[in-house]
Phi, psi and omega in degrees: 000321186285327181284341184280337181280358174273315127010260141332290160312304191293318171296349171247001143308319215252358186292283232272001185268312208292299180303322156318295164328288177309270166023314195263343180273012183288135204079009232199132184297154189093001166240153170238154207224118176258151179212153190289180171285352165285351168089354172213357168301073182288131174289305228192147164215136151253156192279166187218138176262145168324129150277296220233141155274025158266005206124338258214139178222137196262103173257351155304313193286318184291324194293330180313302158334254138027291191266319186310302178302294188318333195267351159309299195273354168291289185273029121312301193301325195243332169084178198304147160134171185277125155223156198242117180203194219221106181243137174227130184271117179048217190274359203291183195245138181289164162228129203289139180230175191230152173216145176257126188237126165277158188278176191225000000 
């Protein structure tokens, strides 16, 4: 029983460490990053796996993610009508994008 709740811990330790963690890479190449429209509120950061041992990062598929999540957990949050908000690929300058939630 003591090895499974320890067990358990460390793995919601190592959860709730990871959501931190990313958070401190917003902005930083190998991420894609959503922001309130003020710019320093971050919604979300996701990680991009290595393409190439040069360097090279897939970031359609992260971004893919990335806008995929956001239009779940957004129009939960904000409910229907167009919202706005600010996504950046990597170390790159944000761009404001929009996702739309229909009423159901």
């Amino acid at each position: 029983m003591l090895r499974f709740l320890t067990a358990a811990l460390i793995v919601i330790a190592a959860a709730t460490g990871t959501a931190v963690a990313d958070r401190d890479h917003a902005g930083a190449p190998g991420y894609v990053t959503a922001y309130e429209l003020d710019g320093r509120t971050v919604i979300d950061v996701k990680v991009c796996f290595r393409t190439t041992s040069y360097g090279g990062y897939d970031y359609a598929r992260c971004g893919e993610r990335l806008r995929d999540w956001l239009k779940i957990e957004v129009c939960r949050a904000k409910g229907p009508g167009t919202h706005y908000y600010l996504y950046q690929v990597g170390d790159a300058r944000p761009m404001r994008l929009s996702l739309y939630c229909r009423r159901y």
